[in-house]
C-alpha positions in Angstrom: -35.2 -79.8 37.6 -33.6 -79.4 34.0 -36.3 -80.2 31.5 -35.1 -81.7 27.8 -35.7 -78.9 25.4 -37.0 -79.4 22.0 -39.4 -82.0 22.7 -43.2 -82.6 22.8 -45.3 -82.6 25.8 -49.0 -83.6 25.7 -51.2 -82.6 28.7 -54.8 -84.6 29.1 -57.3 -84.0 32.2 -60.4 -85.5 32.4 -63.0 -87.5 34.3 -62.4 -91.3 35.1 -64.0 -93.3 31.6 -64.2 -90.6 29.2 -61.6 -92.3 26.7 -58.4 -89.9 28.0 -56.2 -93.0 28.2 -57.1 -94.5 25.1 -56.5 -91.4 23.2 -52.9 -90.4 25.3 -51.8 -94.6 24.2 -52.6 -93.6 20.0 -50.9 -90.1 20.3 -47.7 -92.1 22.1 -47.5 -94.7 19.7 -48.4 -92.1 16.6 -46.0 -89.4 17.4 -43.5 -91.6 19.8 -44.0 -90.4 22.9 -43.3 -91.9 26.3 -46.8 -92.5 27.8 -47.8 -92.1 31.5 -50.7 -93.3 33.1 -51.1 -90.9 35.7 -54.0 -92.5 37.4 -52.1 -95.5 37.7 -50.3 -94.0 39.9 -52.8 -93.1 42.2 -54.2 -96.4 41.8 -50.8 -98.2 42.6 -50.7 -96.1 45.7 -54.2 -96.8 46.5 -53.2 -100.6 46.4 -50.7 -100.2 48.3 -53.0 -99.0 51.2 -55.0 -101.6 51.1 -52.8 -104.4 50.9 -50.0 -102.6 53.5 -52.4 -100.7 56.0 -49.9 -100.9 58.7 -46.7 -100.2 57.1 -48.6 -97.8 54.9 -46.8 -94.0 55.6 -44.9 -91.3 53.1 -41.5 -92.6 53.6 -43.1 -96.4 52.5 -44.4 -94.8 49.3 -41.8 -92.6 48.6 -39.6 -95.9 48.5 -41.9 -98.4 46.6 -42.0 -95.6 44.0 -38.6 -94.9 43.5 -38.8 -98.9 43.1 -41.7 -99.2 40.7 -41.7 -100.9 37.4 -43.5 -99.1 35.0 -44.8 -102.5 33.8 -47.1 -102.9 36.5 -49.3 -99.9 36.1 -50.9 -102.5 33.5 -51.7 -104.8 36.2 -55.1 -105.8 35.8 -55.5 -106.0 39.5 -55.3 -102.0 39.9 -58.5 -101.9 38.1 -60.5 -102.7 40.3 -63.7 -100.5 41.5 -62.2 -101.0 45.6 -58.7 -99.4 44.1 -60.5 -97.4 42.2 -62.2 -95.6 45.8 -58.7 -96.2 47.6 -56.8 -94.0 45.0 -59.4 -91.4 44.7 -59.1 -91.1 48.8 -55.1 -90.9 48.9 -55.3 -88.5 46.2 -56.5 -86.0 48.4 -53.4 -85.6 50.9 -51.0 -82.9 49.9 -48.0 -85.1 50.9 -48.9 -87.5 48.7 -49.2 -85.5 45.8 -46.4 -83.8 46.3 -44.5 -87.4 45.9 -46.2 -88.1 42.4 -45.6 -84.9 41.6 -42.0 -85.3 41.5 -42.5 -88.8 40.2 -44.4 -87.4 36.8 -42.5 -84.4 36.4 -39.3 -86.7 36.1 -40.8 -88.6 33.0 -42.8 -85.7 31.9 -39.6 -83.6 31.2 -36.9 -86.2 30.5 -38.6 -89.5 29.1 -35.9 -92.1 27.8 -34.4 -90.7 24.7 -35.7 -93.2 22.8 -38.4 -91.1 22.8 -40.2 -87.5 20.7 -41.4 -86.1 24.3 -44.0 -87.4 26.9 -48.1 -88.1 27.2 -49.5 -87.7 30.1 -53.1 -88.0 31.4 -54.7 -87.6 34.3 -56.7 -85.0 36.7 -54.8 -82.2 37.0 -51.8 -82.4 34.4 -52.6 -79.2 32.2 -53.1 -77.4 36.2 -50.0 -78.3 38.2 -48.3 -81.0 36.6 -47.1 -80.0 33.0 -48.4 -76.1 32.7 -46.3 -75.4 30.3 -47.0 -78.3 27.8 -47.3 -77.8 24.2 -50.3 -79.4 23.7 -53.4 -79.2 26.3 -56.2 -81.4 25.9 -59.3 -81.8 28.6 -61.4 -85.0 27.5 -64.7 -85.7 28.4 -67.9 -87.4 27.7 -71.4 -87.6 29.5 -72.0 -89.2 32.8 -73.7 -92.3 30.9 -71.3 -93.1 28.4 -68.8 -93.3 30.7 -70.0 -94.8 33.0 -71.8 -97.5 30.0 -67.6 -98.2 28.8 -66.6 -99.0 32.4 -69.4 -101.5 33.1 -68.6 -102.7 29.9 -64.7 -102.8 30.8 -65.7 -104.8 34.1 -67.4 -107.0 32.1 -64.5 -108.5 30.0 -62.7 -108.4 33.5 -65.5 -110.5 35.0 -65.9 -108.0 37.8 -69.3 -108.1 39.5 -70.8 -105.2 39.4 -74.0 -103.7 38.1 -74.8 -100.9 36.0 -76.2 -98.8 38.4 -73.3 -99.6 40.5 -70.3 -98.1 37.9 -72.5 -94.9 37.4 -73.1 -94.1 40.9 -69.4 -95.3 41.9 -68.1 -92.3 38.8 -70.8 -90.1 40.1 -69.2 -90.0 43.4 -65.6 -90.6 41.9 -66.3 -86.8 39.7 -67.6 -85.0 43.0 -64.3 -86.0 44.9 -61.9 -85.3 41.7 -63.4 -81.9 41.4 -64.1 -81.0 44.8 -60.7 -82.1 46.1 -58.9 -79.4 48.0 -55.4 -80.2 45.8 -55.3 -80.3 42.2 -59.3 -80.9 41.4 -60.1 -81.6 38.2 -61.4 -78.5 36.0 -60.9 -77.5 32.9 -58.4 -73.9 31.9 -58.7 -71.7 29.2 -56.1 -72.5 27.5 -56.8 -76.1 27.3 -58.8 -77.9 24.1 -62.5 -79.7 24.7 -62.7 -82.6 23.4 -66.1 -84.3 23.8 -66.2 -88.2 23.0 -69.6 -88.8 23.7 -70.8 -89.2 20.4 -67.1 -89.7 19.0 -65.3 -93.0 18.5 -62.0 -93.6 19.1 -60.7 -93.2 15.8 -63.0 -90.3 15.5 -61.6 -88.3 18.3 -57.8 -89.3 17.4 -58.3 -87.8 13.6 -59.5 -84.8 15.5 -56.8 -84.8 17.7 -54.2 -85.5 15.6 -55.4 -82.5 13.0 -54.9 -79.9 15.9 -51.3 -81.4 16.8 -50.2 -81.9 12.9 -51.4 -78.0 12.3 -48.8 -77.0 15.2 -46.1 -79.2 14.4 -45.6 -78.8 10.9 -45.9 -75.0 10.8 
């Protein structure tokens, strides 16, 4: 695959609700990058499972995919917590992965010249997906704040679901995402912590934005 040279690539990894995708949507918009909600992907797939069980094989994703609008990763509908445990399942077959891994890599490496380079966030972006990117972020924050944002995320959404519930459901969903035999989730040495747990959003973004704007202007 040819990759556009002199652009910007941005890799994020981190666990689900610790502000990745909020941060990956300001650095897009701030330095104009095309943004890519990896997880979506998964969670789109995951959907797809539930709603097609028996049409559901690699040659049915590998054509709804090739299909998809970008537009409707923002469906509300794939936020669901039952998605949520349907993508984090699929994500574990190496077939599969292998098919979003061609999918990202192909907007990773040649988003729409309207735009500076590519954002990308997810659980294993820095490790297999964009290796080589320019920048490398891993985004986290404690068990309890995340899992306090989600609950409050379901909230707005009027999803039923307790506290207790959303921690125990991230609980489980971090032991699959870094336990996974494929692309678990784990932080390299070469890749910058960023803890949000006492950060806010605008917080973490001056911090981030500091580290990029030191690279990019010298």
């Amino acid at each position: 695959m040819k990759k556009k040279k002199d652009i910007i690539t941005v890799a994020i990894d981190s666990p689900a609700a610790a502000g990745a995708g909020t941060q990956a949507k300001l650095i897009s918009k701030y330095y104009k990058l095309f943004y890519l909600d990896t997880g979506k992907i998964y969670r789109y797939i995951g959907k797809l499972k539930l709603d097609n069980k028996k049409e559901f094989n690699y040659n049915f994703i590998k054509k709804k995919i090739r299909n998809i609008k970008l537009a409707y990763l923002k469906n509300k509908s794939l936020l669901s917590n039952e998605v949520a445990v349907s993508a984090s399942e699929i994500s574990k077959d190496k077939n599969i992965r292998n098919i979003v891994h061609k999918f990202q890599q192909k907007y990773a490496y040649n988003p729409p010249k309207k735009f500076k380079g590519s954002v990308l966030d997810g659980r294993d972006i820095i490790t297999v997906q964009v290796k080589d990117a320019m920048f490398k972020f891993f985004i986290t924050a404690s068990l309890n704040v995340r899992a306090k944002r989600r609950f409050a995320e379901y909230q707005k959404l009027n999803k039923k679901m307790t506290y207790n519930e959303v921690f125990k459901s991230l609980k489980n969903r971090d032991k699959s995402d870094r336990n996974r035999k494929y692309g678990p989730l784990k932080k390299t040495k070469d890749s910058i912590l960023i803890n949000t747990t006492k950060l806010s959003k605008k917080a973490c973004f001056k911090k981030i934005r500091a580290i990029m704007d030191k690279k990019l202007n010298n």
